[in-house]
C-alpha positions as CSV (number, residue, x, y, z in Angstrom):
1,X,-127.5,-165.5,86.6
2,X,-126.2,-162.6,85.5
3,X,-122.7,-159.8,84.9
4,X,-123.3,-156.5,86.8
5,X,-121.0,-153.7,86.4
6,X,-121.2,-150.0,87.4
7,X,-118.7,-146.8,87.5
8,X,-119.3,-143.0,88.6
9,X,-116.9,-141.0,88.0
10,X,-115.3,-137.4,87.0
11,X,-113.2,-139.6,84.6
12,X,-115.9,-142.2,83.1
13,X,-115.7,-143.4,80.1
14,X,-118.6,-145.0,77.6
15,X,-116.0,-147.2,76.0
16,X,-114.4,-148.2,78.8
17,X,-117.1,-149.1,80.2
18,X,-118.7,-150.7,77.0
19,X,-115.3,-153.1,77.0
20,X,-115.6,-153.9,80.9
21,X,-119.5,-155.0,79.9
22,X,-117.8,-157.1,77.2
23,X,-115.6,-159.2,79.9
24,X,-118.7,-160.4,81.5
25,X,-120.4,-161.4,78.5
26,X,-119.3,-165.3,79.8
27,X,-122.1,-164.5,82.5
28,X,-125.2,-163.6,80.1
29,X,-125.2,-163.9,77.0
30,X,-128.5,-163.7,76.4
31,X,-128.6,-159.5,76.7
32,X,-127.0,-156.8,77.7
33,X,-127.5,-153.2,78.9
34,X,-126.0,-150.1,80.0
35,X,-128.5,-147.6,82.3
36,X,-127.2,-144.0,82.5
37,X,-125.6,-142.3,86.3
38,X,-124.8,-139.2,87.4
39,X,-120.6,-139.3,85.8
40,X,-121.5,-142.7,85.2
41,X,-123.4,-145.9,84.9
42,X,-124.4,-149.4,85.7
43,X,-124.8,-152.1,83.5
44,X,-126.3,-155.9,83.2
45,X,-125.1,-159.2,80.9
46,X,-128.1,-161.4,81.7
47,X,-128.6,-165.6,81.7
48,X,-132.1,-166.2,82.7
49,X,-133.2,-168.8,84.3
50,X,-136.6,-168.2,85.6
51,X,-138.2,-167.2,82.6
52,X,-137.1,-166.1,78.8
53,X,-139.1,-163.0,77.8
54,X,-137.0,-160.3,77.1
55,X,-136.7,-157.4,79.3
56,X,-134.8,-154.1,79.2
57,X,-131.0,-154.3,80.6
58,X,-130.7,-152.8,83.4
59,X,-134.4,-153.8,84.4
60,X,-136.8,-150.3,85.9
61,X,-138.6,-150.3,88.5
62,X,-140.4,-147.8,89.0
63,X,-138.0,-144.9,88.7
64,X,-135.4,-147.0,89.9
65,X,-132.5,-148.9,87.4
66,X,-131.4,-152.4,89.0
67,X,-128.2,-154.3,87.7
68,X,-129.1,-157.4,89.3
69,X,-127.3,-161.0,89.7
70,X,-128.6,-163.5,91.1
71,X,-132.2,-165.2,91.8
72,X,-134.8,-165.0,94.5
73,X,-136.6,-168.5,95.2
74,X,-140.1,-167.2,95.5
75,X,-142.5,-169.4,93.3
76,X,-143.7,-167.6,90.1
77,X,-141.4,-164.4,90.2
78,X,-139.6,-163.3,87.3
79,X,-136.7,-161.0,87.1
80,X,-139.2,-157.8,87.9
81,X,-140.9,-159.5,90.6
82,X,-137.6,-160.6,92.0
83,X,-135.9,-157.3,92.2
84,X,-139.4,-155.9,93.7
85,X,-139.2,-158.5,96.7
86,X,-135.3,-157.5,97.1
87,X,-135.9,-153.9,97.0
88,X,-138.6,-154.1,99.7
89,X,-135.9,-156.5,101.6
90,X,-133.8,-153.3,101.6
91,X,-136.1,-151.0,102.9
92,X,-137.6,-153.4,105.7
93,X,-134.0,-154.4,106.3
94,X,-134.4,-158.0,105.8
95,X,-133.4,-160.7,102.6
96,X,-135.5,-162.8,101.0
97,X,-134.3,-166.0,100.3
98,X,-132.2,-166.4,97.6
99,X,-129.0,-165.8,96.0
100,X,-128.0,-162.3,94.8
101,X,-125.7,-159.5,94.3
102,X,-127.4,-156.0,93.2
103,X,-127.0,-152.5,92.2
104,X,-129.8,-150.3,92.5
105,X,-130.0,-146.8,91.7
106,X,-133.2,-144.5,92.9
107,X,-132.9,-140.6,91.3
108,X,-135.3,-139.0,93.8
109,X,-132.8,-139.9,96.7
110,X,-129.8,-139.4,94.7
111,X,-128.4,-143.1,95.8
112,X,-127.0,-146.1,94.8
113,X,-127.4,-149.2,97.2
114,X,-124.9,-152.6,96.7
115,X,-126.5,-155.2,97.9
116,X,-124.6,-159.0,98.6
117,X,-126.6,-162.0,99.9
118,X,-126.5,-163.1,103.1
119,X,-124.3,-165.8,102.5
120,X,-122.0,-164.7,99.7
121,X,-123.3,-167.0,96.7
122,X,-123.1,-164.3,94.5
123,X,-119.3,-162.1,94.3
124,X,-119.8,-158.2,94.2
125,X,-116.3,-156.4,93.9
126,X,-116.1,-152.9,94.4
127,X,-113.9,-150.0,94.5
128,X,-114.3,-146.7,96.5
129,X,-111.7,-144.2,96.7
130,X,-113.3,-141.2,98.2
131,X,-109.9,-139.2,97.8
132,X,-110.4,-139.1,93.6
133,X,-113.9,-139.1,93.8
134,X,-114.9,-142.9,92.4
135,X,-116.6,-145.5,92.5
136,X,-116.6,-148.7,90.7
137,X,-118.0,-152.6,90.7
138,X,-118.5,-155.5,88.7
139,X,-119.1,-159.1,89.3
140,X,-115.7,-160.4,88.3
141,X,-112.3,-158.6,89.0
142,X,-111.3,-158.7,85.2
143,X,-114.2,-156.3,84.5
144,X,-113.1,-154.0,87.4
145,X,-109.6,-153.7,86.5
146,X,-110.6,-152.5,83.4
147,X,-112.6,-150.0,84.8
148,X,-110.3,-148.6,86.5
149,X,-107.3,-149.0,84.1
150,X,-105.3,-151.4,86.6
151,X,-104.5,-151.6,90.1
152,X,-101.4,-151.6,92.6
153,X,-100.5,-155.5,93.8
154,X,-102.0,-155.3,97.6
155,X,-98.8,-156.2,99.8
156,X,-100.7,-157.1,103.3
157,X,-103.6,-158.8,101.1
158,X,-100.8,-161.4,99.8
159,X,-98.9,-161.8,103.0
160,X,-102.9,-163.0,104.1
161,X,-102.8,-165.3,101.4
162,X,-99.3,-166.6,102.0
163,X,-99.6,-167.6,105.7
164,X,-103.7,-168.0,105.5
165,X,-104.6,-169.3,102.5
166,X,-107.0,-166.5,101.9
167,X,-107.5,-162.5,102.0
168,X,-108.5,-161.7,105.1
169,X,-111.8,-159.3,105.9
170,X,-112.8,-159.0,102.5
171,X,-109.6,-157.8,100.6
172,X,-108.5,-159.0,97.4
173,X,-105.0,-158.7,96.2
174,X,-105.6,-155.7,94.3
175,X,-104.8,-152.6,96.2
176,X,-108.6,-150.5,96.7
177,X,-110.4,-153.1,95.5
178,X,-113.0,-155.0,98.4
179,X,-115.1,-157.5,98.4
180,X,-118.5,-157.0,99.8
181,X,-119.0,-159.0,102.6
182,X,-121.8,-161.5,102.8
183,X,-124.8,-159.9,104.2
184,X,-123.3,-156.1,103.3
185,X,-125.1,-153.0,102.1
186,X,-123.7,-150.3,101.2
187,X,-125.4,-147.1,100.1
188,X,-123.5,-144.3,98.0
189,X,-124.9,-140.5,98.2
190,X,-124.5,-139.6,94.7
191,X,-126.2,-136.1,95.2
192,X,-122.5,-134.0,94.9
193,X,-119.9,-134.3,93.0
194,X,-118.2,-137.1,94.6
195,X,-119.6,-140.3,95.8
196,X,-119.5,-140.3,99.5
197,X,-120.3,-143.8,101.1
198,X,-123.5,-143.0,103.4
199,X,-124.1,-146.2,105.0
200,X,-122.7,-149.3,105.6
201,X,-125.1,-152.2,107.4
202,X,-125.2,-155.8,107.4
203,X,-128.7,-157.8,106.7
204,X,-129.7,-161.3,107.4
205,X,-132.8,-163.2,105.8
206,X,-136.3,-163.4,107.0
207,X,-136.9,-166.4,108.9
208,X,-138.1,-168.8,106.8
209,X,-141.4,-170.9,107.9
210,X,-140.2,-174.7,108.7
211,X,-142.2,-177.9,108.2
212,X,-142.2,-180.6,111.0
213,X,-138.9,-182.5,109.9
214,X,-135.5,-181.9,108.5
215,X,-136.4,-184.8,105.2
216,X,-139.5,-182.5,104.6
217,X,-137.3,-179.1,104.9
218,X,-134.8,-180.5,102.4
219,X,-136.6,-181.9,100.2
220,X,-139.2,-178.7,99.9
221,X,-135.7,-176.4,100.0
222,X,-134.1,-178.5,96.7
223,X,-137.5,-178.2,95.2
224,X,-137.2,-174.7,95.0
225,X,-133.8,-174.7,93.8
226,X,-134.7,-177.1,91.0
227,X,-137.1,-173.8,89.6
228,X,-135.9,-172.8,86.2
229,X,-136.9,-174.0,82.9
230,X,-133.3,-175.0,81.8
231,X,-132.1,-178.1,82.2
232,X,-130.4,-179.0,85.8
233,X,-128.1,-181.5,86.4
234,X,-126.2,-182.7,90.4
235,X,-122.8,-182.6,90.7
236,X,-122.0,-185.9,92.7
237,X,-118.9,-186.1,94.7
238,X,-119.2,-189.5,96.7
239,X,-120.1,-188.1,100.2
240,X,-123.0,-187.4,102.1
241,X,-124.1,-183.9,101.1
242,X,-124.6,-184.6,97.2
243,X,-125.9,-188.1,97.6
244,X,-128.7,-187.2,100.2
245,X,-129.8,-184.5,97.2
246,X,-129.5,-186.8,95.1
247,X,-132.0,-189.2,97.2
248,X,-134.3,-186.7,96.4
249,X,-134.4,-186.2,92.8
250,X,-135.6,-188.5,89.7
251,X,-133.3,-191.0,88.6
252,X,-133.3,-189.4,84.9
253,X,-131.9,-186.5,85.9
254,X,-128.3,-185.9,84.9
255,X,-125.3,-186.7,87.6
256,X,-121.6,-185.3,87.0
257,X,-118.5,-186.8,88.9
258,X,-115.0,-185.2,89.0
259,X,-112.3,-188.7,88.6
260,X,-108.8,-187.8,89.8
261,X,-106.1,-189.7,88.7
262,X,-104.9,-192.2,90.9
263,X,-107.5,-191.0,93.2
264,X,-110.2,-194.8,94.6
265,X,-114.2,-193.7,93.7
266,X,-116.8,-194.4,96.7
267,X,-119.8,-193.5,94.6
268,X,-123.3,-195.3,94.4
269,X,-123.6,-196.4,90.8
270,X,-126.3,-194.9,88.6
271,X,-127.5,-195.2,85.4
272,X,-127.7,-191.1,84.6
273,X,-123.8,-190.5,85.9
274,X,-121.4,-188.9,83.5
275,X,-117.5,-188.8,84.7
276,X,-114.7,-186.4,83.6
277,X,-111.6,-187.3,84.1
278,X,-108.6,-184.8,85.8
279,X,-105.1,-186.3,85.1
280,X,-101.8,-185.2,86.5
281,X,-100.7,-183.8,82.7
282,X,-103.2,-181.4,82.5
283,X,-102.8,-179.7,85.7
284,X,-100.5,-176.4,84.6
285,X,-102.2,-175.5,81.9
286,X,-105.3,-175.8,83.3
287,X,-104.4,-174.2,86.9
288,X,-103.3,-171.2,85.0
289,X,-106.8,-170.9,83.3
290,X,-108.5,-171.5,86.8
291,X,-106.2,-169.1,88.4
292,X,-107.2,-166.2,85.4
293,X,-110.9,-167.3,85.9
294,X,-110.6,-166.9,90.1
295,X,-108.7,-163.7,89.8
296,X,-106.5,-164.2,93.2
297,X,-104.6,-166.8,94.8
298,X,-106.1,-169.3,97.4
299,X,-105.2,-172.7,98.9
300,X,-108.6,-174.4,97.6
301,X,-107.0,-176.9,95.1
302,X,-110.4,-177.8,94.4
303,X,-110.1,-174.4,92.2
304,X,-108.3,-176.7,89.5
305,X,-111.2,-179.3,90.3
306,X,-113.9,-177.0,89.1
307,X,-112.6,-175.7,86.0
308,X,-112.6,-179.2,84.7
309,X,-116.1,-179.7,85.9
310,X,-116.5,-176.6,84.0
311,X,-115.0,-177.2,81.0
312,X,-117.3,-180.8,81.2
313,X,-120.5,-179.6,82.0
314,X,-119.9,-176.7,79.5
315,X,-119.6,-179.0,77.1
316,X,-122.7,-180.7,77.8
317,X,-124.7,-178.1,77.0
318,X,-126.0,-177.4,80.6
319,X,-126.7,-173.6,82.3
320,X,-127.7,-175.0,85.6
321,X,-126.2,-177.2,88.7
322,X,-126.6,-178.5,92.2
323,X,-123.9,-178.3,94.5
324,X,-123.7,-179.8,98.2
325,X,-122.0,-176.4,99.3
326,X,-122.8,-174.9,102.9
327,X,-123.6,-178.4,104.2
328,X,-120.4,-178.9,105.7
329,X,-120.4,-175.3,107.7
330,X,-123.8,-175.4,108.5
331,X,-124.0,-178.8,109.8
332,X,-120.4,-178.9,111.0
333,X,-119.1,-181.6,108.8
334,X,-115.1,-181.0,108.9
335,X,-112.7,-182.4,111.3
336,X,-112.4,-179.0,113.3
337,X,-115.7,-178.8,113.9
338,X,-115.2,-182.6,115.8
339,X,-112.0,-181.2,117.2
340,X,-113.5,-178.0,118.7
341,X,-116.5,-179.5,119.7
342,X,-115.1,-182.6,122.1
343,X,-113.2,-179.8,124.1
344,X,-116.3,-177.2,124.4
345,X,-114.3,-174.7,125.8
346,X,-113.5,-172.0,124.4
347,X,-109.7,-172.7,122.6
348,X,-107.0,-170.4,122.9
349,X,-106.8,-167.7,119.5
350,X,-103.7,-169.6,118.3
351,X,-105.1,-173.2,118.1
352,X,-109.0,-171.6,116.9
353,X,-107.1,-170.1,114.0
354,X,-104.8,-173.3,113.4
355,X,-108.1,-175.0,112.9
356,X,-108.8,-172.9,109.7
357,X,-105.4,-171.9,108.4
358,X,-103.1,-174.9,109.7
359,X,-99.4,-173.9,110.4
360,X,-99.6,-169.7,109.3
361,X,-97.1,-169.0,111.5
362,X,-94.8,-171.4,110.0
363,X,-95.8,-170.1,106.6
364,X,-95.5,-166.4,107.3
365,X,-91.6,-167.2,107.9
366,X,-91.3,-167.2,103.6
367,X,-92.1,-163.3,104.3
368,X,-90.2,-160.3,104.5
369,X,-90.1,-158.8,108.3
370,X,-92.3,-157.0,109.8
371,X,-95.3,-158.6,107.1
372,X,-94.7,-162.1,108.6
373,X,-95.1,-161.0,112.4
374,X,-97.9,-158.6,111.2
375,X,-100.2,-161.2,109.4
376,X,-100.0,-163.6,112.0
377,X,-100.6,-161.5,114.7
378,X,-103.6,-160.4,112.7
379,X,-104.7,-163.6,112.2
380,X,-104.5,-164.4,116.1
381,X,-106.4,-160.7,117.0
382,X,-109.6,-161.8,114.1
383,X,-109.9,-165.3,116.1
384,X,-109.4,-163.5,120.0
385,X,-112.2,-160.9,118.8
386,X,-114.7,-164.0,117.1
387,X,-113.8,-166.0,120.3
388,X,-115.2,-163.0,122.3
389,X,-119.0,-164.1,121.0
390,X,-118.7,-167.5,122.1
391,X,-117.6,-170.4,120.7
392,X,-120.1,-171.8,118.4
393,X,-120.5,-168.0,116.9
394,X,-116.8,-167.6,116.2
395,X,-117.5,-171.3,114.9
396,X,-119.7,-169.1,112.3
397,X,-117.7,-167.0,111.5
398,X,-115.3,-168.0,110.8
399,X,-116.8,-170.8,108.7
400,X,-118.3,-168.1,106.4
401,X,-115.7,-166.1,106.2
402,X,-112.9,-168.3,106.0
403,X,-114.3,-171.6,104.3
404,X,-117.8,-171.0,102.7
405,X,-117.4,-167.4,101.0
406,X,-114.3,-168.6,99.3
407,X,-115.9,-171.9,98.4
408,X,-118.8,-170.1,96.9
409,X,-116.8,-167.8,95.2
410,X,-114.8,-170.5,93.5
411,X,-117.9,-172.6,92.1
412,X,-119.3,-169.1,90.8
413,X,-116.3,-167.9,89.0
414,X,-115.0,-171.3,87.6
415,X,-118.5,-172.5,86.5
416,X,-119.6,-168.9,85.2
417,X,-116.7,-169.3,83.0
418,X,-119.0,-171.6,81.0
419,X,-121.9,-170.0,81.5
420,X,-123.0,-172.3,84.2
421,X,-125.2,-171.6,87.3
422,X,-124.1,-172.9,90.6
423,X,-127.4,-173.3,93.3
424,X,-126.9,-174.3,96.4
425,X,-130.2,-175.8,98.3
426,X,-128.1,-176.4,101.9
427,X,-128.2,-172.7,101.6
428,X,-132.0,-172.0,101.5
429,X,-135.3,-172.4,103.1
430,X,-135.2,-172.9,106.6
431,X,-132.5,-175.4,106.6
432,X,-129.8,-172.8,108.0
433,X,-131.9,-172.0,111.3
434,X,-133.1,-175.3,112.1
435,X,-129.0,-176.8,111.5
436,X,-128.3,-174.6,114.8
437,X,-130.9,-175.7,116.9
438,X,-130.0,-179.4,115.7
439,X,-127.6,-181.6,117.4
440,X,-124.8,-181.1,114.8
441,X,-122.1,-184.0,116.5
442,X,-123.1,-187.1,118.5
443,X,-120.6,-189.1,119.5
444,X,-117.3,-189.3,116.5
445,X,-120.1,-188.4,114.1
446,X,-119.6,-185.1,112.6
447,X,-123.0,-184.1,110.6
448,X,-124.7,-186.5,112.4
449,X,-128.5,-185.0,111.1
450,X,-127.5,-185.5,107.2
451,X,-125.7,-188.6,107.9
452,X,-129.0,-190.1,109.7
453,X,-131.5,-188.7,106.8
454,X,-129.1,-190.4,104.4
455,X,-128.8,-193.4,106.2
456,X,-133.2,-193.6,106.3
457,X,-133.3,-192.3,102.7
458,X,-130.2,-194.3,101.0
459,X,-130.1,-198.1,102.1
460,X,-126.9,-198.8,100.1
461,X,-125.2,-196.0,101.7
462,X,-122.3,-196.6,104.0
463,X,-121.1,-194.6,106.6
464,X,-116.9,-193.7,105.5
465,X,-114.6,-191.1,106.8
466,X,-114.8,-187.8,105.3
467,X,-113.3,-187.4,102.2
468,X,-112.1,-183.5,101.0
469,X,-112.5,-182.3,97.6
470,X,-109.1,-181.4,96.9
471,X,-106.5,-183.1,94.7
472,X,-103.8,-185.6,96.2
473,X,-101.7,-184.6,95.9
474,X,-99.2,-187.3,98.4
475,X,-100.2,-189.1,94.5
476,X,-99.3,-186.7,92.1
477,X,-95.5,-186.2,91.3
478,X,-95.6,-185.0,88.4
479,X,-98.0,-182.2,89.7
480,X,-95.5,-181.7,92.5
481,X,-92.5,-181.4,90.0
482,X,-94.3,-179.1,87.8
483,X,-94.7,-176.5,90.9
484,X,-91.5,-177.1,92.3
485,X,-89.5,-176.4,89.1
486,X,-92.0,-173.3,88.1
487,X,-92.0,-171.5,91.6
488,X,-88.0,-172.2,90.9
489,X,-87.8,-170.1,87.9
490,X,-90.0,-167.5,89.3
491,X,-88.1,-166.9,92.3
492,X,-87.0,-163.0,91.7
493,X,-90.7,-162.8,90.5
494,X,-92.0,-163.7,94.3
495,X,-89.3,-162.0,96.1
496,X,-90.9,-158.7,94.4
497,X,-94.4,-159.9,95.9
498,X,-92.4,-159.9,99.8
499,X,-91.1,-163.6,99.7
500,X,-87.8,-162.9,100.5
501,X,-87.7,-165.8,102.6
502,X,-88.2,-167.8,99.8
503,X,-85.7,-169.5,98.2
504,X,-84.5,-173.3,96.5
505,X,-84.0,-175.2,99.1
506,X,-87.8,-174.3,100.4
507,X,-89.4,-174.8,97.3
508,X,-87.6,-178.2,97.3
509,X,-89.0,-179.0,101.0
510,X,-92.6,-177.2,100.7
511,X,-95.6,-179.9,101.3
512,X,-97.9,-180.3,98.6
513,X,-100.9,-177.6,99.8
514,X,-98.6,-174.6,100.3
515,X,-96.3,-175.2,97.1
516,X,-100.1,-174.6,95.2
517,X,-100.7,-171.7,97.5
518,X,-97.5,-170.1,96.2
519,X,-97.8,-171.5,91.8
520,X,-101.4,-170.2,92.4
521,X,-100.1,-166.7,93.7
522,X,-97.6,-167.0,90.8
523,X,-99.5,-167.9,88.1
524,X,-101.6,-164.8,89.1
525,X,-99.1,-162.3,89.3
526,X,-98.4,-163.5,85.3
527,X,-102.6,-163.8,84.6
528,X,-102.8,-160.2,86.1
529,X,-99.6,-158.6,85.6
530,X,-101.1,-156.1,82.5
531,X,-103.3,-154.6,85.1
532,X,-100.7,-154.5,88.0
């Protein structure tokens, strides 16, 4: 796991630059190194995990300089190996398996390719802005904005988060700065002047070769995960997903759990489980640090959850965890997926987005006219268009774009802020193409092939409904007061961002998951407000 971080530019600076490379330093390290462009560079903090020896930063190969983040599970690579097997990837125009974000410069053609896996595990945040002739990226968006010496607030990217929960299509809400989408490529023609963006494409990864059953697939997909010669711990939540990994591994190895005040535990006991406790007293303080760490607003609660896993694990000592992420969009584990899948036909674009982004409509009233009509309308012409492929595709999509991207981003940012990697085995191996050919539902059972192979794996288990990884917040007051009474004082504040709708008697009647919608778009407006 790694920082990467690049700039070409007329106005490029080495110390700006030198300072951006600094803010990733959370993310490796164990080196750094800055590779030389044309009106620019690219540059690498590095945290390795599949091997130790030291290595020039940015790696060469060949003639080529790679800023690379990320790891490919192939058995006995290193980092050279790795970015050999991801380069070829690129020019056969298909991913190996693995989880990655990469820069890769090559003088004889003159370009630089950005490369983000083909789920998203890995953030890559970019900026292109053809009219003054730059280009810039970096892993997190503190880096960037430093790079580029600020950025405007980005007015349609907040009404998004306001009525969605979440940019929509890959913005972030800093004007000219992009996410690359899961999957993306993007190639750069640095041969004049100015960058000029060459090609944009979308890859997926080569099929991966399955074994007869879906116990064998997992198990041979977490082995591969497990590959690093730091010590790995689970992260247990109490449901299916982390306790049918957790099946798999030995019983010394270290297990994490996340308590919640007030909150009842479900968990299997065992002897190797360490639990951190997240009380209602903490939350502000430590919702601002999340928020900071995140660098945008969002709906996740679970954002606050992860910083004190964070903060926990950090403590421990440990560099690498396993997380029971993708399973739920892979193997349709959440109550839409139930909801959408007993009516089979296709749903009207209104009620397909409801299931992702619950009342928008309702929550795009806070905002200043035409922004409120305009986001929702949005919002209904991105589920018409996914509808248009079918139902279980826009099922896909939107579950990547909508749930699992952000979810991913969130465990990277929050555990990278300790210096933690986040793997992913649902994610890997052959486990994505065999969960679509797989009866996902039978009957009221939503991920009905994980909850079997738990059930054969885990005799103490018990089947019980699905439990979200979010804070309750129906049993937390005090967290309720504390965003009610700040998102009072910051009223003015908000109206500036287009909340004009906003006002005391709303913030007194707001339910519990918008009002941390609005404190986390707050508290990032304060975090960020230097580089605004």
């Amino acid at each position: 796991m790694c920082g990467i971080l690049g700039y070409v530019g007329t106005g490029f600076s080495v110390s700006r630059f030198a300072g951006a490379l600094r803010l990733l330093a959370h993310r490796g390290p164990f080196g750094e190194g800055i590779a030389a462009l044309p009106n620019g560079a690219i540059g690498m903090t590095r945290l390795p995990m599949s091997g130790a020896a030291a290595v020039p930063l940015p790696p060469q190969e060949g003639q080529r300089r790679v800023a690379y983040n990320g790891e490919v599970y192939q058995a006995g690579c290193e980092i050279h190996g790795e970015i050999r097997l991801l380069l070829d990837g690129l020019q056969r125009g298909v991913l190996p398996d693995g989880m990655y974000a990469l820069a890769s410069w090559d003088p004889q053609t003159r370009q630089l390719t950005l490369l983000r896996d083909e789920f998203g595990i890995k953030p890559l945040y970019y900026s292109y802005q053809p009219e003054r002739g730059l280009l810039a990226f970096a892993s997190e968006p503190r880096a960037l904005l430093h790079l580029l010496g600020g950025a405007r607030a980005d007015a349609e990217a907040i009404a998004q988060v306001v009525a969605a929960g979440v940019p929509l299509e890959g913005q972030t809400l800093f004007q000219q700065v992009r996410l690359l989408l899961p999957g993306e490529v993007l190639r750069f023609d640095l041969s004049q002047e100015r960058p000029r963006l060459c090609q944009r494409q979308r890859l997926a990864t080569a099929p991966a070769s399955e074994v007869d059953s879906l116990d064998e697939q997992l198990g041979e997909t977490l082995e591969r995960c497990r590959q690093t010669f730091r010590p790995c711990a689970l992260l247990v939540s109490g449901g299916v997903d982390s306790n049918l990994l957790g099946s798999y591994l030995d019983p010394q190895l270290q297990r994490f759990h996340l308590c919640l005040e007030g909150d009842e535990e479900s968990l299997l006991p065992h002897p190797r489980l360490q639990r951190f406790e997240l009380r209602q007293e903490a939350f502000m303080p430590l919702l601002r640090r999340a928020v900071g760490n995140f660098g945008g607003a969002t709906r996740m609660s679970s954002l606050l959850m992860y910083q004190r896993l964070a903060d926990g694990i950090g403590e421990q000592g440990y560099h690498c965890v396993l997380l029971g992420e993708g399973a739920d969009e892979l193997f349709w584990g959440y109550p839409r997926h139930l909801e959408l899948w007993r009516r089979r036909d296709a749903p009207e674009p209104r009620r397909f987005a409801a299931a992702w982004f619950g009342e928008y409509r309702r929550k795009a009233a806070l905002l200043a006219e035409p922004a409120g009509r305009r986001v929702a309308e949005r919002i209904e012409e991105l589920a018409h268009e996914a509808l248009g492929q079918g139902l279980e595709a826009a099922i896909g999509q939107f579950d990547l774009h909508y749930s699992l991207e952000p979810l991913l981003r969130r465990a990277d940012h929050l555990l990278m802020s300790r210096t933690i990697e986040a793997r992913t085995p649902y994610l890997h191996g052959a486990l994505a193409q065999r969960a679509g050919r797989l009866q996902r539902i039978v009957g009221d059972t939503a991920k009905a092939p994980l909850v079997a192979l738990l059930e054969q794996r885990e005799k103490r288990w018990q089947a019980q409904p699905k439990r979200h990884f979010r804070l309750p917040f129906e049993r937390w007051p005090q967290a309720l007061g504390e965003m009610r009474r700040h998102l009072a004082e910051r009223l003015p504040a908000l109206h500036d961002l287009g909340l004009e709708g906003l006002d005391a008697p709303s913030v007194a009647a707001l339910p519990g998951d918008q009002l941390f919608t609005l404190t986390t778009l707050s508290l990032w407006q304060q975090e960020y407000g230097a580089s605004l």
